[in-house]
N, CA, C and O atoms as a GROMACS GRO file, in nm:
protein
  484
    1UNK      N    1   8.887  10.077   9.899
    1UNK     CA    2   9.023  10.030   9.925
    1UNK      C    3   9.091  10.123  10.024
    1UNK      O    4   9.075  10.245  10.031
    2UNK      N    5   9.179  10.038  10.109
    2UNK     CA    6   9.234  10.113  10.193
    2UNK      C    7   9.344  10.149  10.191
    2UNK      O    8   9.401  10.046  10.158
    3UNK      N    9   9.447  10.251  10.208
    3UNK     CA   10   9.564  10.299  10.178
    3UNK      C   11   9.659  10.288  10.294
    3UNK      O   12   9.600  10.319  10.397
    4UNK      N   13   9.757  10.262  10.310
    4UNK     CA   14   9.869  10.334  10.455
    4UNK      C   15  10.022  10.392  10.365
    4UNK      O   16  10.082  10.351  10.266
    5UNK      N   17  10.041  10.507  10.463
    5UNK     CA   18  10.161  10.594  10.394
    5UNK      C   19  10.289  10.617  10.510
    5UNK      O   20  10.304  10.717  10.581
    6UNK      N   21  10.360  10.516  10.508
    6UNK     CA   22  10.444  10.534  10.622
    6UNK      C   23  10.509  10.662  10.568
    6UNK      O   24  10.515  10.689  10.448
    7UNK      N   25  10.556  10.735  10.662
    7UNK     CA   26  10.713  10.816  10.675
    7UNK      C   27  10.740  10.829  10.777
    7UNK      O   28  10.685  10.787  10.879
    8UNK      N   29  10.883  10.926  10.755
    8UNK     CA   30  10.968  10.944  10.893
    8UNK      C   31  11.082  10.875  10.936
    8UNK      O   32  11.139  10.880  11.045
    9UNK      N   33  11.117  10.788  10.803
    9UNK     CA   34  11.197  10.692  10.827
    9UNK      C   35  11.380  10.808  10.756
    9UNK      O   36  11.379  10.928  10.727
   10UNK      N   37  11.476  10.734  10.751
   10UNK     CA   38  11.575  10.799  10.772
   10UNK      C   39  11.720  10.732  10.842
   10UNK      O   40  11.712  10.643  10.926
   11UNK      N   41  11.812  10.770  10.809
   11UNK     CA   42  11.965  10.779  10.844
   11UNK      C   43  11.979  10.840  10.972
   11UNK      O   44  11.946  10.959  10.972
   12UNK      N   45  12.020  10.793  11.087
   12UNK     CA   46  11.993  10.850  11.180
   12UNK      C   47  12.188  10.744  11.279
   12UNK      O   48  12.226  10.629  11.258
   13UNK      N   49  12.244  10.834  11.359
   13UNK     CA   50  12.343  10.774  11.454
   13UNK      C   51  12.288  10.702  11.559
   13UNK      O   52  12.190  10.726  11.630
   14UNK      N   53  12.377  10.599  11.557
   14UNK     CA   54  12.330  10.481  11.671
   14UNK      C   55  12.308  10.636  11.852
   14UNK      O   56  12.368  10.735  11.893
   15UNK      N   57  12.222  10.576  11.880
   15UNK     CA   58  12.169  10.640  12.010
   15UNK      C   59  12.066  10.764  11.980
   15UNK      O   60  12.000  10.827  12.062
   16UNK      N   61  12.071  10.778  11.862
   16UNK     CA   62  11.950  10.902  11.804
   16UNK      C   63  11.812  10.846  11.821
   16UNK      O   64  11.788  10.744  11.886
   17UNK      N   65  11.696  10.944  11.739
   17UNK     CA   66  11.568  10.916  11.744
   17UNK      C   67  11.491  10.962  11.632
   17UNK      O   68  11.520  11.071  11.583
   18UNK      N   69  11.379  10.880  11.577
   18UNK     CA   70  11.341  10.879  11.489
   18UNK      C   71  11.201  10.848  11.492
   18UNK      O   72  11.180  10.729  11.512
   19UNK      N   73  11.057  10.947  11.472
   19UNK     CA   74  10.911  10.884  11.499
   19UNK      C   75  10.894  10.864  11.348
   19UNK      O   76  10.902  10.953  11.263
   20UNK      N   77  10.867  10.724  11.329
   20UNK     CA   78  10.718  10.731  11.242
   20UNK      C   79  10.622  10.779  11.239
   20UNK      O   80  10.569  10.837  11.334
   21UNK      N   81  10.568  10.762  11.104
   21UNK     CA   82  10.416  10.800  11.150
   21UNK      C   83  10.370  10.688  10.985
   21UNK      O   84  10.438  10.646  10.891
   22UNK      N   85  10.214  10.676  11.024
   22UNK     CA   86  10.158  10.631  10.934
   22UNK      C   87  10.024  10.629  10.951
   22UNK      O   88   9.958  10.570  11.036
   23UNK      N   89   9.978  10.721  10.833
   23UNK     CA   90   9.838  10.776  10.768
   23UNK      C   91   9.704  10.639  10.725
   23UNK      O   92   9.751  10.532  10.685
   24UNK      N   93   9.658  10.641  10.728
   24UNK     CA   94   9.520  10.517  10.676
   24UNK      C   95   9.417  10.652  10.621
   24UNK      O   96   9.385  10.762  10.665
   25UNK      N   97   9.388  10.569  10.497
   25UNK     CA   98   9.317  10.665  10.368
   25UNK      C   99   9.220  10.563  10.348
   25UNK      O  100   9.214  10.446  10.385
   26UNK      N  101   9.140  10.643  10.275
   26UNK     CA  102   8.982  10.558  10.188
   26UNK      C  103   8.858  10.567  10.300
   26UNK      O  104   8.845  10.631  10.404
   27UNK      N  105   8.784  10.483  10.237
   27UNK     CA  106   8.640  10.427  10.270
   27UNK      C  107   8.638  10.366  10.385
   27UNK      O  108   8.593  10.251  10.390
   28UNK      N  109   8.705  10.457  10.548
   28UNK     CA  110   8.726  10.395  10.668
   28UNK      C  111   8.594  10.400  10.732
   28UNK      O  112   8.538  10.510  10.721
   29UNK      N  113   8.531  10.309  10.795
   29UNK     CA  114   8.447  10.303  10.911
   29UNK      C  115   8.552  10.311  11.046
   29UNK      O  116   8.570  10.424  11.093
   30UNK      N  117   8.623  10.190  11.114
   30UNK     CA  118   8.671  10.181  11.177
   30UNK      C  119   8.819  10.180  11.171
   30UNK      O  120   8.875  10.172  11.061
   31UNK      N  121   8.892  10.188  11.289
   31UNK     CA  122   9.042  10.098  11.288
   31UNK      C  123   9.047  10.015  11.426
   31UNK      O  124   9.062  10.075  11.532
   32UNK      N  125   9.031   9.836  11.420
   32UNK     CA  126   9.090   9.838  11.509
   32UNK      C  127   9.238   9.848  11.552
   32UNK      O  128   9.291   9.956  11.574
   33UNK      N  129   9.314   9.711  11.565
   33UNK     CA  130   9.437   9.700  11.558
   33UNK      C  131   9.533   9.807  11.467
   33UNK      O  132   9.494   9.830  11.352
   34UNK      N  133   9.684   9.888  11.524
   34UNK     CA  134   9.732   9.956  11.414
   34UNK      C  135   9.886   9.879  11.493
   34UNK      O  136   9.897   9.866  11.615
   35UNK      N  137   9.995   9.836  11.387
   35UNK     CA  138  10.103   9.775  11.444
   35UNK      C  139  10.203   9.804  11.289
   35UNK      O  140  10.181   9.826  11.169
   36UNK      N  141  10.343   9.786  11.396
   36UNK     CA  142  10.432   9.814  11.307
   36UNK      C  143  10.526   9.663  11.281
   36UNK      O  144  10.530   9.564  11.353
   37UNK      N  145  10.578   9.683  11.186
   37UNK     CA  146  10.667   9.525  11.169
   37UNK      C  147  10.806   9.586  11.107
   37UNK      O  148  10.833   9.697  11.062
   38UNK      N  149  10.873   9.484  11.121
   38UNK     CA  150  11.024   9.559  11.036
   38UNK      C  151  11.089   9.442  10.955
   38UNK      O  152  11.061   9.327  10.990
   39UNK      N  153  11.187   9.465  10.832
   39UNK     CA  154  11.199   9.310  10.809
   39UNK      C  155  11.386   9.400  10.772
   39UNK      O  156  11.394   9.510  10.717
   40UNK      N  157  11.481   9.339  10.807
   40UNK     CA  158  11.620   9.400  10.769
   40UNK      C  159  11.660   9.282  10.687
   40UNK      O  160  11.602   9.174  10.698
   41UNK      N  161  11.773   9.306  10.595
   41UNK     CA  162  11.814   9.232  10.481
   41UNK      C  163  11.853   9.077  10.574
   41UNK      O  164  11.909   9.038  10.677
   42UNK      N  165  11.782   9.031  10.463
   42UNK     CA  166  11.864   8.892  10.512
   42UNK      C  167  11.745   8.790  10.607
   42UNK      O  168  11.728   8.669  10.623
   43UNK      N  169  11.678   8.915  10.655
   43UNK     CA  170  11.601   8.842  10.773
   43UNK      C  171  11.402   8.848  10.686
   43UNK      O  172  11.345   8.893  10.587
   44UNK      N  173  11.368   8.761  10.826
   44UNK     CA  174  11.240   8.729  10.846
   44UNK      C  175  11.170   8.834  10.831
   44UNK      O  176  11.222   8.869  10.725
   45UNK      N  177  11.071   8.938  10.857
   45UNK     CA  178  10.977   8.972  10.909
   45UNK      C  179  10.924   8.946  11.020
   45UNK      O  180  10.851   8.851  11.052
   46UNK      N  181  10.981   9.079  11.110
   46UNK     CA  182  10.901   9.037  11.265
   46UNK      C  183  10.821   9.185  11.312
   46UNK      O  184  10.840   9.299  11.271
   47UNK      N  185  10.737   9.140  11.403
   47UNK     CA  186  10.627   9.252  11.510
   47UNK      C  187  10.736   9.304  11.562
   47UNK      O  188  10.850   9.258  11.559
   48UNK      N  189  10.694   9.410  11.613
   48UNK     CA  190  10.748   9.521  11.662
   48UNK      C  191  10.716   9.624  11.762
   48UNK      O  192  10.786   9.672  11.851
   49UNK      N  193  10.581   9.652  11.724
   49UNK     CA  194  10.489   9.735  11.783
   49UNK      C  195  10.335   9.698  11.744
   49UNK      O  196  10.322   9.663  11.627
   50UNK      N  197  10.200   9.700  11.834
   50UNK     CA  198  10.095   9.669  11.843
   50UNK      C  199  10.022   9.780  11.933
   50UNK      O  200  10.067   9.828  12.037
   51UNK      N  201   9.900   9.809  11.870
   51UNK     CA  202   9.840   9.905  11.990
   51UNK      C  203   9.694   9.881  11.948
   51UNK      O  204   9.671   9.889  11.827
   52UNK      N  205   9.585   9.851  12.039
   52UNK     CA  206   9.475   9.842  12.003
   52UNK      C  207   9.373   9.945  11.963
   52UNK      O  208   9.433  10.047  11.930
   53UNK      N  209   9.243   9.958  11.953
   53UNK     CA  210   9.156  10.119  11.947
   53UNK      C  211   9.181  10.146  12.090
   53UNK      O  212   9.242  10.253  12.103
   54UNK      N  213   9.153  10.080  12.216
   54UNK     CA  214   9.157  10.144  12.365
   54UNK      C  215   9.314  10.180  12.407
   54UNK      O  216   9.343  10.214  12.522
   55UNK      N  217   9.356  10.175  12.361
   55UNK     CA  218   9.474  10.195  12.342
   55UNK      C  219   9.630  10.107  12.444
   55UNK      O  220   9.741  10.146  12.482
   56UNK      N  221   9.570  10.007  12.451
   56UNK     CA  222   9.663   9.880  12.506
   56UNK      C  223   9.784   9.867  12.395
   56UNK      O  224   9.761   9.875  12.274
   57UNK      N  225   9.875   9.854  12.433
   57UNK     CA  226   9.994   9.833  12.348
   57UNK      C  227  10.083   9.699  12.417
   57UNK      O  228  10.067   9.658  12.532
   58UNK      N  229  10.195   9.635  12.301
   58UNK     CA  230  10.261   9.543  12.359
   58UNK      C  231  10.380   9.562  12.252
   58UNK      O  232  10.392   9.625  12.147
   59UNK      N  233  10.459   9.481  12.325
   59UNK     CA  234  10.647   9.516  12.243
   59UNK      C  235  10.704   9.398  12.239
   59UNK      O  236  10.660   9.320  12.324
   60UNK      N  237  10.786   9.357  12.169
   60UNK     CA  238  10.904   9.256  12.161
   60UNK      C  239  11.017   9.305  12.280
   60UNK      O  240  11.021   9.416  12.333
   61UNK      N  241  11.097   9.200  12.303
   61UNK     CA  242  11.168   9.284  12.411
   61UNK      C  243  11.287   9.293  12.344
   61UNK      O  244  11.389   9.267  12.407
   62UNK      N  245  11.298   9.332  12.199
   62UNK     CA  246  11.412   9.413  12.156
   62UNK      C  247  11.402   9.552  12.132
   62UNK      O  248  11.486   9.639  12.110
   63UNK      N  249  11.299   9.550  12.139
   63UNK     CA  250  11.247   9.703  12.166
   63UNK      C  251  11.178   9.800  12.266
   63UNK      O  252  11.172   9.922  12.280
   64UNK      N  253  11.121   9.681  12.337
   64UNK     CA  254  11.067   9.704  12.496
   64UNK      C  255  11.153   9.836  12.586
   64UNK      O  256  11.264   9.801  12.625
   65UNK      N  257  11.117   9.969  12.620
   65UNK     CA  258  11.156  10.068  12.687
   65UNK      C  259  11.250  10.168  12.556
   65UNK      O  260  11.320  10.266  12.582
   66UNK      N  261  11.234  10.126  12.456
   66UNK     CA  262  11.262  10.199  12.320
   66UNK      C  263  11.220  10.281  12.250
   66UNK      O  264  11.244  10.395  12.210
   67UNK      N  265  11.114  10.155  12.234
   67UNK     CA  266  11.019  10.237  12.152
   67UNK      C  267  10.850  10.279  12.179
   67UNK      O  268  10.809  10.252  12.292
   68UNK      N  269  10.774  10.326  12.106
   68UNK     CA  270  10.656  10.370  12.194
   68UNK      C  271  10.570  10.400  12.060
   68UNK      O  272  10.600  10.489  11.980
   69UNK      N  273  10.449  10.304  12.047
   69UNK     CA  274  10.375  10.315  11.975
   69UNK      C  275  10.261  10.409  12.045
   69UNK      O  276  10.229  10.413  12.164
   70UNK      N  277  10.200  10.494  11.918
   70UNK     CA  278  10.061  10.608  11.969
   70UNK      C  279   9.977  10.566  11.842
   70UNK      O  280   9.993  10.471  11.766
   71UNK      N  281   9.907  10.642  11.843
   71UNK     CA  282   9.767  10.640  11.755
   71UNK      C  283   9.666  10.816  11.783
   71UNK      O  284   9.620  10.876  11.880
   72UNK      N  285   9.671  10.829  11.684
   72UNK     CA  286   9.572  10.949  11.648
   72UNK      C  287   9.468  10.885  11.608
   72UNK      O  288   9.478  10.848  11.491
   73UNK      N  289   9.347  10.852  11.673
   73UNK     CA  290   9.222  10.784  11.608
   73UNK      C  291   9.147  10.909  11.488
   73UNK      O  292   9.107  10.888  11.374
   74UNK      N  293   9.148  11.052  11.577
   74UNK     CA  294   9.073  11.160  11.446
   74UNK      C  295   9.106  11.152  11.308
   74UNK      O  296   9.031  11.167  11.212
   75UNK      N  297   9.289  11.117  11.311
   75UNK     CA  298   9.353  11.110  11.204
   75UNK      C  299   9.361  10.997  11.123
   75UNK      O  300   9.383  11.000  11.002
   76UNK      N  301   9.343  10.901  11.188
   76UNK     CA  302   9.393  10.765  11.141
   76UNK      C  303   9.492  10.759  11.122
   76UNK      O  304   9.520  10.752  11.003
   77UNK      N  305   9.594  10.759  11.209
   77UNK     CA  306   9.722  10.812  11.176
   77UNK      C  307   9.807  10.692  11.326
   77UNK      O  308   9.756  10.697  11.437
   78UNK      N  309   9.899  10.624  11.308
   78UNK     CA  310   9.967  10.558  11.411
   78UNK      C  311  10.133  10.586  11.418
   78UNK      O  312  10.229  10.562  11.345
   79UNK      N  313  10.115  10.639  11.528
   79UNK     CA  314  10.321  10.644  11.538
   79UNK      C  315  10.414  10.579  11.591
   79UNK      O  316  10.375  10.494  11.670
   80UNK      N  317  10.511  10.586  11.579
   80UNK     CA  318  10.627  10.486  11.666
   80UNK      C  319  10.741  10.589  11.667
   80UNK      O  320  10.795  10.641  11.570
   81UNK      N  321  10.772  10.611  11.818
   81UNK     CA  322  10.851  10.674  11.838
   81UNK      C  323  10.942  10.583  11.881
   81UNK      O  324  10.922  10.484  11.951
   82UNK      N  325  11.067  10.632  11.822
   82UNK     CA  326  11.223  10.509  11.844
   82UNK      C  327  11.307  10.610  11.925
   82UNK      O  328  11.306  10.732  11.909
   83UNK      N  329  11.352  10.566  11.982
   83UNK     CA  330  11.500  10.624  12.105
   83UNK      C  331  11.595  10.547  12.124
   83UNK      O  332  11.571  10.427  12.127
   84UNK      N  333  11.723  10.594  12.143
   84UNK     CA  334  11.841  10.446  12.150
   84UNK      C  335  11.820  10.363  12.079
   84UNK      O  336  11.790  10.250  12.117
   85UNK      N  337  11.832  10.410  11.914
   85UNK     CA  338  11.837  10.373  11.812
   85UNK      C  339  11.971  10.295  11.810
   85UNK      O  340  12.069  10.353  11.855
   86UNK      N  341  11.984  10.159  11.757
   86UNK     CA  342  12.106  10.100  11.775
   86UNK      C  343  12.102  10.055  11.597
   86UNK      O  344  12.017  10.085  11.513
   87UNK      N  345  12.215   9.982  11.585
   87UNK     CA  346  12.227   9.935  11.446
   87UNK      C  347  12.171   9.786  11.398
   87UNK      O  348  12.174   9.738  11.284
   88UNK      N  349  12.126   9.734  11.504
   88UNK     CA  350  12.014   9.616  11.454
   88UNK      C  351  11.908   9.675  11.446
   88UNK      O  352  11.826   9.605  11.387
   89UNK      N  353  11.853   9.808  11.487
   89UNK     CA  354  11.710   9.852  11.475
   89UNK      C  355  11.725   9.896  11.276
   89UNK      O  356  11.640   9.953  11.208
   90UNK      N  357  11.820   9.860  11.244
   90UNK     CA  358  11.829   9.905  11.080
   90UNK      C  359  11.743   9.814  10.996
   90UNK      O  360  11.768   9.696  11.017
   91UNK      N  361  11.664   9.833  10.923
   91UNK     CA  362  11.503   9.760  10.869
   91UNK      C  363  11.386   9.847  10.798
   91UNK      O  364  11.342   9.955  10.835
   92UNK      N  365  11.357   9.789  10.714
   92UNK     CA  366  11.214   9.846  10.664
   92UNK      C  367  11.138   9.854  10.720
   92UNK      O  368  11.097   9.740  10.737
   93UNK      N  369  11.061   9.940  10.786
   93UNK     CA  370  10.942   9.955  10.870
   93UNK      C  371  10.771   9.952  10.775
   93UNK      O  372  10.740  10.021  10.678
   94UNK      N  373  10.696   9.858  10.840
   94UNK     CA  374  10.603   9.854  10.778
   94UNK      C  375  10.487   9.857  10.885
   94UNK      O  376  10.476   9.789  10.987
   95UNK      N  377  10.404   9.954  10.836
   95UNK     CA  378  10.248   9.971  10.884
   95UNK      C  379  10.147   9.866  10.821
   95UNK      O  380  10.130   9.821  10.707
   96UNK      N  381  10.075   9.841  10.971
   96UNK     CA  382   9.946   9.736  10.935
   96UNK      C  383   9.836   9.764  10.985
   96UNK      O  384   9.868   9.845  11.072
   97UNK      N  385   9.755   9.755  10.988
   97UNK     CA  386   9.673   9.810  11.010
   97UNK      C  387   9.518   9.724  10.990
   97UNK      O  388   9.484   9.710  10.873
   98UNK      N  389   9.416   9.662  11.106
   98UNK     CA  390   9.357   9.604  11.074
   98UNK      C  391   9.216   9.724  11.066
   98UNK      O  392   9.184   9.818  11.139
   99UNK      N  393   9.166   9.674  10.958
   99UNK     CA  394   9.034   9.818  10.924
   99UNK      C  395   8.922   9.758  10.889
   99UNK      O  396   8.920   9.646  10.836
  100UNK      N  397   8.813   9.832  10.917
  100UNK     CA  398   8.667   9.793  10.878
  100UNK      C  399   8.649   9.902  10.771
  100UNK      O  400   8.700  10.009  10.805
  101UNK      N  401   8.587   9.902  10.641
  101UNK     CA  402   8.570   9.961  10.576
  101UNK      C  403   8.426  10.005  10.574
  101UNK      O  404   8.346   9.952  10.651
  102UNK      N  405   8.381  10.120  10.472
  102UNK     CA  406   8.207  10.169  10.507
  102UNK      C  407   8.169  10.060  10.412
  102UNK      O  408   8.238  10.008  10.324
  103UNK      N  409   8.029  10.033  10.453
  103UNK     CA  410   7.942   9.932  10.427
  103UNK      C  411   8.011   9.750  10.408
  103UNK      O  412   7.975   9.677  10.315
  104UNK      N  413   8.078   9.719  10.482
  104UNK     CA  414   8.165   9.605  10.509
  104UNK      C  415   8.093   9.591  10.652
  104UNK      O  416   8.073   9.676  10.738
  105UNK      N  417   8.058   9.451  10.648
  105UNK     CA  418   8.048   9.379  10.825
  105UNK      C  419   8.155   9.371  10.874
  105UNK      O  420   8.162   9.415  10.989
  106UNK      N  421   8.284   9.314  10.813
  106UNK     CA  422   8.397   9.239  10.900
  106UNK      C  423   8.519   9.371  10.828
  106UNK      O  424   8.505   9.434  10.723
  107UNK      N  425   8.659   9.379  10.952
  107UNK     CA  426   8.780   9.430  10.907
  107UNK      C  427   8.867   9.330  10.817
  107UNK      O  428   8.865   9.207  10.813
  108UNK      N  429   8.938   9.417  10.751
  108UNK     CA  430   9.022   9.340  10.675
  108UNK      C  431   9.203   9.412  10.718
  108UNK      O  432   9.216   9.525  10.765
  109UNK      N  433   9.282   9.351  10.699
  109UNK     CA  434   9.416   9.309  10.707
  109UNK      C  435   9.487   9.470  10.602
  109UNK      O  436   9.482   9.458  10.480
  110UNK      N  437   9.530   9.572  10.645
  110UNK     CA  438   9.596   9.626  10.538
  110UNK      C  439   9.702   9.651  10.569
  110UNK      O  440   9.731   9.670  10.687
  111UNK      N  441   9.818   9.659  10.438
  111UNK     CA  442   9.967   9.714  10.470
  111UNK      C  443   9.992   9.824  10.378
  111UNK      O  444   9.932   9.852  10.274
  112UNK      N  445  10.105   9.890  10.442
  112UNK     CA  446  10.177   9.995  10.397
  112UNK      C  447  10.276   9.963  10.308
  112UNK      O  448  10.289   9.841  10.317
  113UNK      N  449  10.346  10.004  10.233
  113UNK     CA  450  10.474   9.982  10.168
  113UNK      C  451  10.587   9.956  10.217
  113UNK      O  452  10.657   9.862  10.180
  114UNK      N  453  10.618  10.043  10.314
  114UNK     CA  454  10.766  10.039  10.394
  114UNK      C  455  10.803  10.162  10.417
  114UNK      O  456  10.743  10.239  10.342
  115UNK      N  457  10.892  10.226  10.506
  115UNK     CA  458  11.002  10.363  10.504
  115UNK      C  459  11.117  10.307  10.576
  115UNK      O  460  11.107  10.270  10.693
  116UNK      N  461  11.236  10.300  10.502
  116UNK     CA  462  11.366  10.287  10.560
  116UNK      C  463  11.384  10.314  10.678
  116UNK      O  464  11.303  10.389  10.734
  117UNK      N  465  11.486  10.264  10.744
  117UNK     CA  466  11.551  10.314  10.899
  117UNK      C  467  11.666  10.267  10.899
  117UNK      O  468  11.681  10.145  10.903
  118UNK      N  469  11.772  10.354  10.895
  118UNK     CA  470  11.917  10.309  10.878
  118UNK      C  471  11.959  10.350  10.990
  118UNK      O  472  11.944  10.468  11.018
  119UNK      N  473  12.036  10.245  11.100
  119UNK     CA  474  12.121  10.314  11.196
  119UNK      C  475  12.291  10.349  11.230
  119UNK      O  476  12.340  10.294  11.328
  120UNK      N  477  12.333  10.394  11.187
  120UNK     CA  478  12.488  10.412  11.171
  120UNK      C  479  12.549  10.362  11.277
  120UNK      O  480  12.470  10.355  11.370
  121UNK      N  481  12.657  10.322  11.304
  121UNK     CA  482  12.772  10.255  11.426
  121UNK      C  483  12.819  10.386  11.468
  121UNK      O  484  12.905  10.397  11.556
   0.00000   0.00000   0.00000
C-alpha cells in the first residue's frame, strides 16, 4: 500500500508564499504522474498542478505564472510552490500521485489526505 503525506500548508496574507510538499511511502517501484488538486468549501474539486517523471508540467490558468510544481524523484517527494497567494487560492490541497508498486505490472491511482491553505484579504 501506498501512502502520501502532504504538508506545508498554512495561514498565510494575500500576496505571500507557501511550498508544499508531499512524501509517497511503501512498496514503490515507480512514480509516474505526481499532481496537486484543491477543493475550497462549497466547491468542486479541481487540478491544479501536474508534472510527469520527465518532468513536463501543466497549470490551470488560475494559477498559471503562480505556482510551480517540482518533484524529487530520489525522494518521492512532489512540491508546489505558491506565490501571489490571493484569497480564492484558499482550499484543501491534495496530493495524487499515480504509482507502480513492487511486484505489480500496472500503476495505480493514490491520494493524500489534504493540508489546508488559508489566504487572508
Amino acid at each position: 500500500q501506498v501512502q502520501l503525506v502532504e504538508s506545508g500548508g498554512g495561514l498565510v496574507q494575500a500576496g505571500g508564499s507557501l511550498r508544499l510538499s508531499c512524501a509517497a511511502s511503501g512498496r514503490i517501484f515507480s512514480i509516474n504522474t505526481m499532481a496537486w488538486y484543491r477543493q475550497a468549501p462549497g466547491k468542486q474539486r479541481e487540478f491544479v498542478a501536474v508534472i510527469t517523471s520527465g518532468g513536463i508540467t501543466n497549470y490551470p490558468d488560475s494559477v498559471k505564472g503562480r505556482f510551480t510544481i517540482s518533484r524529487d524523484n530520489a525522494e518521492n517527494t512532489v512540491y508546489l510552490q505558491m506565490n501571489s497567494l490571493k484569497p480564492e487560492d484558499t482550499a484543501i490541497y491534495y496530493c495524487n500521485a499515480n504509482v507502480r508498486m513492487a511486484w505489480a505490472q500496472n500503476p495505480n491511482d493514490y491520494w493524500g489526505q489534504g493540508t489546508q491553505v488559508t489566504v487572508s484579504s
